[in-house]
C-alpha positions in Angstrom: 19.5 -15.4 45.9 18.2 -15.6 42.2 19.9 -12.2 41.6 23.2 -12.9 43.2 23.5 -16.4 41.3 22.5 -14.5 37.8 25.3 -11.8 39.3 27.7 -14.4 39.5 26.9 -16.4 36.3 27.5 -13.5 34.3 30.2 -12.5 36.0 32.2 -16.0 35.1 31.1 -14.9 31.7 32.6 -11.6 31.4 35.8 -13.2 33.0 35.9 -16.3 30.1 35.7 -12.9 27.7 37.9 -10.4 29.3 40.7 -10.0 26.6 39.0 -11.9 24.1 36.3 -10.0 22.9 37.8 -9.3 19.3 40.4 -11.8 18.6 37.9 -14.7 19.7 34.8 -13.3 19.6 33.1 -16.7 19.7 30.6 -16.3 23.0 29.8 -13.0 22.2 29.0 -14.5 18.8 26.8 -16.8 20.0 24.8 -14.0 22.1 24.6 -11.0 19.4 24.3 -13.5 16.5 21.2 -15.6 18.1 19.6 -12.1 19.0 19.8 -10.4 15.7 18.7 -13.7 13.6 15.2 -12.2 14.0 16.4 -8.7 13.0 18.1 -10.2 10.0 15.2 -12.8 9.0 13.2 -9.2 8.6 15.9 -7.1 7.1 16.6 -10.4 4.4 12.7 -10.0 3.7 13.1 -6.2 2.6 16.2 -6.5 0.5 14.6 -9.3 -1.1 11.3 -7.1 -1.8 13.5 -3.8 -2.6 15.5 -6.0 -5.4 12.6 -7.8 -6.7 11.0 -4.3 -7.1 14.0 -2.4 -8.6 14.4 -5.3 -11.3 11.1 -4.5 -12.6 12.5 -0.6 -13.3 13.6 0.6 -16.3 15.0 4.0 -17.3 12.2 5.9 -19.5 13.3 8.1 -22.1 11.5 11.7 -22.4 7.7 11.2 -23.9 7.5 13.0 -27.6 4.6 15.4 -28.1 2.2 14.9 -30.6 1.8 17.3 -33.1 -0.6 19.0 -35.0 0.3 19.8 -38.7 -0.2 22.9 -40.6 1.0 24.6 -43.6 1.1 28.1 -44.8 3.5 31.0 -43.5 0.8 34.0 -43.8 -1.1 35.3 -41.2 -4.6 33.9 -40.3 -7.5 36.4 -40.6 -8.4 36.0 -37.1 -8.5 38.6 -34.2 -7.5 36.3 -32.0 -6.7 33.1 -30.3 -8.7 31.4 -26.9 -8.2 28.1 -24.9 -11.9 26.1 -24.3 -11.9 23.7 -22.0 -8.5 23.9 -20.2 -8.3 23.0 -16.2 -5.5 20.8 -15.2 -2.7 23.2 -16.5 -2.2 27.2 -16.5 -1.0 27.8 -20.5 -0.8 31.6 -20.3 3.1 31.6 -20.4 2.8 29.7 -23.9 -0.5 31.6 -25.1 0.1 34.4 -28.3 0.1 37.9 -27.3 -2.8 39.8 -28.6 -1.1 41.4 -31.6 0.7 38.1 -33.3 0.8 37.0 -36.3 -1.3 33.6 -36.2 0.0 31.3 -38.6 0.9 27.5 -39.1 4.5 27.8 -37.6 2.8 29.9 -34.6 -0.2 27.2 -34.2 2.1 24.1 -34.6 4.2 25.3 -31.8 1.4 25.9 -29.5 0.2 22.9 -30.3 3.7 21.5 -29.4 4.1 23.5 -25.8 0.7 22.7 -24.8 0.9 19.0 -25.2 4.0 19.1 -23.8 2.4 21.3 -20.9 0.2 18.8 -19.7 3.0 15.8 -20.2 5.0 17.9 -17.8 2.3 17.3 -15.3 1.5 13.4 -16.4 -1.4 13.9 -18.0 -1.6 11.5 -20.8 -4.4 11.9 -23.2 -6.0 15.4 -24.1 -7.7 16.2 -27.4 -7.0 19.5 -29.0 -9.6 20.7 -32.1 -9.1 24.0 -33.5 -12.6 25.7 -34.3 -12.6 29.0 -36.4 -15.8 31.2 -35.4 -16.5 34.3 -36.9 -13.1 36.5 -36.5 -12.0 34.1 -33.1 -10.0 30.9 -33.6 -10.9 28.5 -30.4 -8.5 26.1 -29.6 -11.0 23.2 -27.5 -9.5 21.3 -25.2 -11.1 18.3 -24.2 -9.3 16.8 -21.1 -9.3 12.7 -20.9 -10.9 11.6 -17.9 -10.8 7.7 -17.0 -14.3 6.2 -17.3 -13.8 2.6 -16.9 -11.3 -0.4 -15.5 -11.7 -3.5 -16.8 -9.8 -6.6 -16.6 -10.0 -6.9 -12.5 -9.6 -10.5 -10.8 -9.1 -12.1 -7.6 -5.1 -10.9 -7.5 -5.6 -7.0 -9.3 -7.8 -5.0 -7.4 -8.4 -1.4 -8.8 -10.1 0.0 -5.6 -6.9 -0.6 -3.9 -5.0 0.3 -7.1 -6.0 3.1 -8.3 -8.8 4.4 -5.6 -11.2 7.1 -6.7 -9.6 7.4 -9.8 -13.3 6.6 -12.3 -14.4 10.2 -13.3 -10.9 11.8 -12.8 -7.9 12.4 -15.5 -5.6 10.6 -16.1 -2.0 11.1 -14.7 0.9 8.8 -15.7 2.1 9.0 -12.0 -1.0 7.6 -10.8 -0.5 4.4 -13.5 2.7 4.2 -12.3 1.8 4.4 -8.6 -0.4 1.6 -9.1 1.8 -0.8 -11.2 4.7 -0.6 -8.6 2.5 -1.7 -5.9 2.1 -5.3 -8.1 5.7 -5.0 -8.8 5.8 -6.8 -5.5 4.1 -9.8 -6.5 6.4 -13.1 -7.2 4.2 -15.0 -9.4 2.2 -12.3 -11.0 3.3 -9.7 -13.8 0.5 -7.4 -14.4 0.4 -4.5 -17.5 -2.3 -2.1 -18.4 -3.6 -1.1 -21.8 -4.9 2.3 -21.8 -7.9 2.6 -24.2 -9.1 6.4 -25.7 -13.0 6.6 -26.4 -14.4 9.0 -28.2 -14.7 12.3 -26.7 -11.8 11.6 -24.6 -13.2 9.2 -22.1 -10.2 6.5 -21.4 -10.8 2.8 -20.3 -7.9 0.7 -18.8 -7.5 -2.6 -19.1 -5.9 -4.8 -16.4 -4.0 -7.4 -18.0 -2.4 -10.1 -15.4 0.2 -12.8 -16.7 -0.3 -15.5 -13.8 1.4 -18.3 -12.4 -0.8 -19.1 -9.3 -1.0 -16.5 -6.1 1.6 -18.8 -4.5 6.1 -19.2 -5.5 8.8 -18.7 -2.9 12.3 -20.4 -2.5 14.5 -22.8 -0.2 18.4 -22.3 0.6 21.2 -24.0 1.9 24.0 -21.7 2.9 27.4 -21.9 5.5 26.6 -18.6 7.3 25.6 -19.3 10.7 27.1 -19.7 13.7 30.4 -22.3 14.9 28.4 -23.4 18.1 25.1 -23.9 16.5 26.2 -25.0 13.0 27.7 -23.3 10.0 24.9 -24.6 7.5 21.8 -23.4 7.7 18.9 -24.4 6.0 16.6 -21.3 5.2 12.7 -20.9 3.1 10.5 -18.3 1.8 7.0 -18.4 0.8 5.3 -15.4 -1.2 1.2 -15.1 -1.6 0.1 -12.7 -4.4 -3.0 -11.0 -2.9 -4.5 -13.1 -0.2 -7.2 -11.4 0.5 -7.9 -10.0 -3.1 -6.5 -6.6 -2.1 -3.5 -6.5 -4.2 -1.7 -7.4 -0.9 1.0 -9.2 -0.2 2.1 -11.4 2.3 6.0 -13.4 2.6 6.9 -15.5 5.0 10.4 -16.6 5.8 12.1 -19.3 8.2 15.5 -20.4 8.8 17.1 -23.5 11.1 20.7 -24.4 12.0 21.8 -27.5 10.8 24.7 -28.6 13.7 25.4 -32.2 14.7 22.7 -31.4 17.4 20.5 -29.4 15.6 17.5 -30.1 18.8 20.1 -29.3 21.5 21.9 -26.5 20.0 20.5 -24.0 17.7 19.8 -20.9 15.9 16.3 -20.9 14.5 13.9 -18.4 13.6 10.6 -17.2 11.8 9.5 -14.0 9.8 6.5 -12.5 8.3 5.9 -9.3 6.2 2.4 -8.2 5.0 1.6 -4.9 2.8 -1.6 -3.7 1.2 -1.6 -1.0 -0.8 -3.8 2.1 -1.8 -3.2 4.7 -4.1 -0.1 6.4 -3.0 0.2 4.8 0.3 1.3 1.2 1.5 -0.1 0.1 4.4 2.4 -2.8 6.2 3.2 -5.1 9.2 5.8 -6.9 10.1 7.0 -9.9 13.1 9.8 -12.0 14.1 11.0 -14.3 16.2 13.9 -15.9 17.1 15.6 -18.8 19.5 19.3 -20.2 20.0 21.1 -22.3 22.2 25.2 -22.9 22.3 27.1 -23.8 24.4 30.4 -22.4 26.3 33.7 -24.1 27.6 35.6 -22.3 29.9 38.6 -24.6 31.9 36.8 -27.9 30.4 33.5 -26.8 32.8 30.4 -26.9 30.0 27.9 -23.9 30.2 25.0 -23.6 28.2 23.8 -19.9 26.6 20.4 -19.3 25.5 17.7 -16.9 24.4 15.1 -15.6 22.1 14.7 -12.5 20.4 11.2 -11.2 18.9 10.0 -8.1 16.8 7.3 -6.5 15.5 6.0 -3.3 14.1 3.7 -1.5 12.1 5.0 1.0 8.9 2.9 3.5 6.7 4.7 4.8 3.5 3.5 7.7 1.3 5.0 8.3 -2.3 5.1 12.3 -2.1 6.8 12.6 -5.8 7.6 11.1 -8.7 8.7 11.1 -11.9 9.4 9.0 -15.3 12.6 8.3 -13.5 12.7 8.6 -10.2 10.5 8.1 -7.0 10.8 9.9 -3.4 8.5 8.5 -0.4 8.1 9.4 3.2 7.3 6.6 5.8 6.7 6.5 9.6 7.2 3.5 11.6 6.6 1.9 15.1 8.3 -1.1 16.5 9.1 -3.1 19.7 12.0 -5.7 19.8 12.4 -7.4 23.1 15.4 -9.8 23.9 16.5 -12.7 26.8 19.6 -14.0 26.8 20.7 -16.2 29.5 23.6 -18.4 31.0 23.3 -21.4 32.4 19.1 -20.1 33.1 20.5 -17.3 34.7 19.1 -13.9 32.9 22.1 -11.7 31.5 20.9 -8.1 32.0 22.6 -5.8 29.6 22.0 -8.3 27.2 18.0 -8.5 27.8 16.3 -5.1 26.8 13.2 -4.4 25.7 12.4 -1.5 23.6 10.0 0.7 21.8 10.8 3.4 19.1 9.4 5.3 16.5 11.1 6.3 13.3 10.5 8.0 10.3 12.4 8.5 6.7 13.1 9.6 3.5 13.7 7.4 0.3 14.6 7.9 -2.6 15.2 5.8 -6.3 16.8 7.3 -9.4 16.9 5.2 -12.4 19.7 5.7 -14.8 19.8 5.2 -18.0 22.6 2.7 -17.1 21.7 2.2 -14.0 19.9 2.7 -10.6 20.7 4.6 -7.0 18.1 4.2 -3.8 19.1 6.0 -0.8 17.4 5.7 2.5 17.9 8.2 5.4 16.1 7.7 8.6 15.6 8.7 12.4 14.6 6.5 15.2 13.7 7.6 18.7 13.7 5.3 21.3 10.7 6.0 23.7 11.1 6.6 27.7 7.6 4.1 28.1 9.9 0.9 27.6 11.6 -1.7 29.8 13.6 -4.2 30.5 15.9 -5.6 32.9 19.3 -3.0 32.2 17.9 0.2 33.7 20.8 1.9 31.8 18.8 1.1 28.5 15.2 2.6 29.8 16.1 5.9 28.9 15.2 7.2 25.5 17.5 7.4 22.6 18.1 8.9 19.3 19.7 6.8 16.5 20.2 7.9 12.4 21.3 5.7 9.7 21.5 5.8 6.0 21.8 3.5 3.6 22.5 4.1 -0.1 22.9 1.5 -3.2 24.2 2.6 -6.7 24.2 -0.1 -9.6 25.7 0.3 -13.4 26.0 -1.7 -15.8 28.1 -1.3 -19.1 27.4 -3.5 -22.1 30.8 -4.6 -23.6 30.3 -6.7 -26.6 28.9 -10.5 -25.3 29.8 -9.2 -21.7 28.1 -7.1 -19.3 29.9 -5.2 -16.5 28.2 -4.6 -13.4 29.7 -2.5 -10.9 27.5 -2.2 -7.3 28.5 0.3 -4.2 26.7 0.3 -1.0 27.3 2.7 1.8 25.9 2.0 5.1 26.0 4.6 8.0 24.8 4.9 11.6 25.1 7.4 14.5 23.9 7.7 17.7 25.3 9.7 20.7 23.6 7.7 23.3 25.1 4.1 24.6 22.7 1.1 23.1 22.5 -2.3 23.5 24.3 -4.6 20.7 20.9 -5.6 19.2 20.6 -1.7 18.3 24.5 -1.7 16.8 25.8 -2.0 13.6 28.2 -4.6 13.3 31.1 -4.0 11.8 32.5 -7.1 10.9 29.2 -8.5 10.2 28.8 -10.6 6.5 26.4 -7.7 5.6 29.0 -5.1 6.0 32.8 -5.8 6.1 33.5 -9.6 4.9 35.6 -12.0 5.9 35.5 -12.5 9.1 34.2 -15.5 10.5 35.1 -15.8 13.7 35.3 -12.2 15.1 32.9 -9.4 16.0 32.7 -6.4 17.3 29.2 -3.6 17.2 29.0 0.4 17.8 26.8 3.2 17.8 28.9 5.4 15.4 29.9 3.3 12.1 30.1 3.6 8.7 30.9 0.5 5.8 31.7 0.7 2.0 30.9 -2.3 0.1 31.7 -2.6 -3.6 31.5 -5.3 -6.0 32.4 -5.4 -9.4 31.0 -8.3 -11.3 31.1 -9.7 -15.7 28.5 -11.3 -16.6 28.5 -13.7 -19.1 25.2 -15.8 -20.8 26.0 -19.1 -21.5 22.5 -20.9 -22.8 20.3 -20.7 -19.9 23.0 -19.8 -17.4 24.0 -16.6 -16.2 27.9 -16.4 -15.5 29.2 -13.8 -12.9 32.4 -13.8 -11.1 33.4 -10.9 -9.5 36.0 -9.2 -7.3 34.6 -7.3 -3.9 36.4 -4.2 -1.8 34.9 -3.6 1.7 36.1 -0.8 4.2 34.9 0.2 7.3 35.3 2.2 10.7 33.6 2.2 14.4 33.5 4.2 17.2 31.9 2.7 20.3 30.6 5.1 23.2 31.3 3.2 25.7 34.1 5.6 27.3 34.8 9.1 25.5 38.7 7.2 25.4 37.7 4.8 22.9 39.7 4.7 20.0 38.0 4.4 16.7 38.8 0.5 15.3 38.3 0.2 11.3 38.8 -3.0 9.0 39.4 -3.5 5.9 38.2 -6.9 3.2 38.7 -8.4 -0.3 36.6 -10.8 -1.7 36.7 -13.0 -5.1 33.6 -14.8 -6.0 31.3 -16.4 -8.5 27.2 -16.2 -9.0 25.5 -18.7 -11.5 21.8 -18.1 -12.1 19.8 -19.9 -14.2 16.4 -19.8 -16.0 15.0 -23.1 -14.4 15.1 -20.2 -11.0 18.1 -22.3 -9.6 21.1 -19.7 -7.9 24.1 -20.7 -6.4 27.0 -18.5 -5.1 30.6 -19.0 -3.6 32.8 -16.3 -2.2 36.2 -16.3 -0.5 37.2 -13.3 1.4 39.8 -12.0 3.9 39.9 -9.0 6.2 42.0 -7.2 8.9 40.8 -5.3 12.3 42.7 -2.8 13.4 42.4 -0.8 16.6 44.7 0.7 19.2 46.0 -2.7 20.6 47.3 -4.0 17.6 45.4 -6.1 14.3 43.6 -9.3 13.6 43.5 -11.1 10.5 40.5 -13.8 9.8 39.2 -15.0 6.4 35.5 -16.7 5.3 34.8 -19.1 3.0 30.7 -18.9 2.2 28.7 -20.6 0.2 25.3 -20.0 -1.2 22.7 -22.4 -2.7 18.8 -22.1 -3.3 15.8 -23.0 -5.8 13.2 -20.2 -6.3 9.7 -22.1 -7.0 
C-alpha cells in the first residue's frame, strides 16, 4: 500500500512536470537545489580555502648565486682540483678536466655553477672554502644542515611543519612546503627567518603575526530558492590550529530567509578540518542539508521535502614543486546519501545513496602576472552502495576538470584583471542529479533564475574581466562577464545536446575594514532541439569578514 501511494504521488509529480522541466523548472528546482545545498555549503568551503591560499602567492624571480671573487688570468701552480665534502649534488659535469688551466676566471665560474648546482635542487645555504695543500687545491664543501627551530607556539607547530627535518639540510621546497600549510590560517600570518651559524649549522625562527586563533564572516545574499526564499542568510567561522597542530578547522552554515522561514526552507551546515605534515595534508570533511517547499498543481497544495548529507575523508601529497609552481596528488573517499519526498511519500530516483572513491592531479603555476590551477580528477562509484533507485546501485565512473587562469595588467592608477574558468565533466553511465553538473547553475552559466536543467557530459566557460580602481580604503571593481556552455544528458542515445549562452555586468567593492559587497545583473539563453528560453538574474551579494 505504502509503495503504491509513493507510486502514485510521484507519479502526479512527473505529470505537474511533464513539458515543463526547462521553461519552468521551478519543482525540479526545489528538489535538485535543496539536495545539492550540502554539496555546495562544502564546495563554497574549498573555493574559499583555494583563494585565500592562492592570494598569499607570489611569482618568485630566479635566486642569484653567490659568488666567490678572484683576480689574476695565469694559471695556478696546482696539479689539480678536488670537491671535500660534497653529498646532496653530483658536480662532475661542472668539475675541470685534469689538464686545465686553473685560474681566477676558471675558479669563479665553478664557484658560480656549483652554487647554482645546489640552488637547482633547493638547497639554500652551503659554504665553499678553497684550501691549497701541497700541489692539490681542495675546494671544501660544507653542506648546511638545520640544527634548530625556534619561535614555536600554541598555533606553529614545527613537528607537523617541518617533521624530521633537525639534523637534515636545508631545502627551500621543504620551507615552502611548510609555509603553505599556514597559508590556510585566517587570523594568522606566519614568516620564518632563516639564521646561518658557524660551520654551516642553520636555526629557523618561527615568527607568527596574530590576531587570535578565531575570524570568519556572515553574508546576506538573493541566491536561493523562489519557494523557500530568495535571501539567504549565510556564516563562516575559521579556528587557526585547534588542537596546536597547525590544523585547521572552518565551519560554515546557511538558512533561507522566506516569509515562512520554519515551514519552508533551505538550510544547511558544513564543516572542513585539515592537519598537516610535511608534504602531506591530512583532511575531513561533512555536510548536511534540509528543505521544504511547497507545490501547486490545479490550486491542490503539495508539500516537497528532504535532506541531503555528505561526508568524506581526503589525503593530499605535494609530489613537486618549484619557486613557481606546485603539483599534488590526492585520494579521496566519500558517501552522500539523499531523501526527497512528496507529500511523505519517498521519491526514488531522487533518493540514492552512494559511495565512491576518487583520486587527482593538481596543479598551480604562478605567473609573473598571474596565476593558473588546474584540477583533473576520477571518481568511481562503488558496487557496495544503496539506496532506493536500483538503477543507481551499479557502479559508475565519472571525470571532471576544473581549471582557473588569473592576470592582471597594471595600467597607470588602474588594474586590469581578466579571470577564465573552464569546468568539465564526463561520465558514460546514467547518474542521479546530485552527481550532474548543472548547466544553468549560478556557478556555471548565469542568469538564469528560474530554470534548470543537469547532465553527465558538460562543459562551461566562465570569463570575467574586471578594473580595479583604489579609492582610499575601498577597492572599486566593475566588471563585464561572458559565460558559454553545452550538455549532453544520457538519458536516451537521441538526446540532443542543449547549450546556453550568458552576459553579465557587475560591480565588487571591498574594503579594508573586511566589509565586501557585490551586485551583478545577467541574462542568458537555452537552446535545445525544441526551441530557446530566455531568463535573466539579478544577485546581490553582502558580507563582513571578522
Amino acid at each position: 500500500m505504502s509503495r503504491l501511494k509513493t507510486t502514485c504521488a510521484t507519479g502526479l509529480l512527473l505529470l505537474s512536470l511533464h513539458g515543463a522541466a526547462i521553461a519552468q523548472a521551478h519543482p525540479v528546482a526545489a528538489l535538485v537545489d535543496g539536495q545539492r545545498t550540502a554539496q555546495q555549503e562544502l564546495e563554497r568551503i574549498r573555493q574559499y580555502r583555494q583563494q585565500h591560499r592562492n592570494s598569499q602567492r607570489h611569482y618568485e624571480p630566479a635566486r642569484q648565486a653567490q659568488q666567490n671573487k678572484f683576480k689574476g688570468q695565469s694559471c695556478l701552480s696546482y696539479d689539480r682540483l678536488e670537491l671535500v665534502g660534497v653529498s646532496l649534488v653530483k658536480p662532475d659535469a661542472i668539475l675541470p678536466s685534469v689538464d686545465e688551466c686553473l685560474n681566477a676566471d676558471r675558479l669563479n665560474q665553478l664557484s658560480r655553477e656549483l652554487t647554482a648546482l645546489y640552488l637547482e635542487h633547493g638547497y639554500l645555504h652551503n659554504v665553499f672554502v678553497f684550501e691549497p695543500i701541497g700541489q692539490i687545491l681542495y675546494l671544501r664543501v660544507t653542506e648546511g644542515r638545520v640544527a634548530k627551530i625556534s619561535g614555536q607556539d600554541a598555533i606553529v607547530n614545527a613537528d607537523m611543519l617541518f617533521p624530521g627535518l633537525i639534523g637534515k639540510p636545508l631545502r627551500i621546497h621543504t620551507l615552502d612546503q611548510g609555509l603553505d600549510h599556514t597559508d590556510k590560517f585566517f587570523s594568522n600570518k606566519v614568516s620564518v627567518d632563516v639564521k646561518l651559524q658557524p660551520g654551516g649549522d642553520i636555526e629557523l625562527q618561527m615568527r607568527n603575526q596574530s590576531r587570535g586563533r578565531a575570524g570568519g564572516y556572515v553574508g546576506l545574499d538573493n541566491n536561493g530558492n523562489k519557494g523557500t526564499g530568495r535571501w539567504t542568510a549565510r556564516a563562516g567561522l575559521v579556528i587557526d590550529s585547534p588542537f596546536s597542530l597547525s590544523d585547521s578547522i572552518m565551519i560554515s552554515a546557511s538558512q533561507s530567509l522566506g516569509s515562512k522561514p520554519f515551514s519552508l526552507y533551505n538550510r544547511s551546515l558544513a564543516f572542513h578540518y585539515s592537519v598537516p605534515y610535511g608534504y602531506w595534508d591530512f583532511s575531513v570533511f561533512g555536510s548536511i542539508s534540509q528543505y521544504r517547499d511547497q507545490l501547486f498543481i490545479h490550486e491542490n497544495r503539495y508539500v516537497l521535502d528532504g535532506r541531503t548529507w555528505q561526508a568524506g575523508l581526503r589525503a593530499n601529497y605535494v609530489f613537486t614543486r618549484g619557486s613557481n609552481h606546485v603539483s599534488s596528488v590526492y585520494g579521496q573517499l566519500e558517501q552522500v546519501s539523499a531523501r526527497g519526498r512528496f507529500e511523505k511519500s519517498v521519491i526514488y530516483l531522487q533518493s540514492p545513496v552512494m559511495v565512491s572513491a576518487q583520486i587527482g592531479w593538481t596543479h598551480l603555476r604562478v605567473l609573473p602576472d598571474g596565476v593558473m590551477w588546474t584540477d583533473v580528477a576520477y571518481e568511481q562509484g562503488l558496487s557496495w552502495k544503496q539506496g532506493y533507485a536500483d538503477i543507481y546501485k551499479r557502479s559508475y565512473r565519472n571525470f571532471s576538470l576544473a581549471f582557473n587562469a588569473q592576470f592582471y595588467h597594471r595600467r597607470g592608477q588602474h588594474t586590469w584583471h581578466h579571470e577564465h574558468e573552464l569546468l568539465a565533466r564526463y561520465s558514460p553511465h546514467l547518474l542521479p542529479a546530485i552527481k550532474q553538473l548543472d548547466l544553468l547553475d549560478k556557478y556555471a552559466v548565469r542568469g538564469f533564475r528560474r530554470m534548470s536543467t543537469s547532465a553527465e557530459k558538460a562543459v562551461v566557460l566562465r570569463n570575467n574581466l574586471y578594473l580595479g580602481q583604489q579609492q582610499g580604503s575601498l577597492t572599486i571593481r566593475p566588471y563585464v562577464g561572458l559565460d558559454i556552455g553545452m550538455q549532453k544528458s544520457n538519458r536516451s542515445r537521441n538526446e540532443k545536446p542543449r547549450w546556453a549562452h550568458s552576459w553579465s555586468i557587475g560591480l565588487k567593492l571591498n574594503a579594508h575594514n573586511g566589509l565586501d559587497a557585490r551586485v551583478e545583473f545577467s541574462k542568458g539563453r537555452l537552446h535545445d532541439h525544441n526551441g530557446s528560453w530566455g531568463d535573466h538574474a539579478l544577485s546581490l551579494n553582502l558580507s563582513q569578514r571578522f
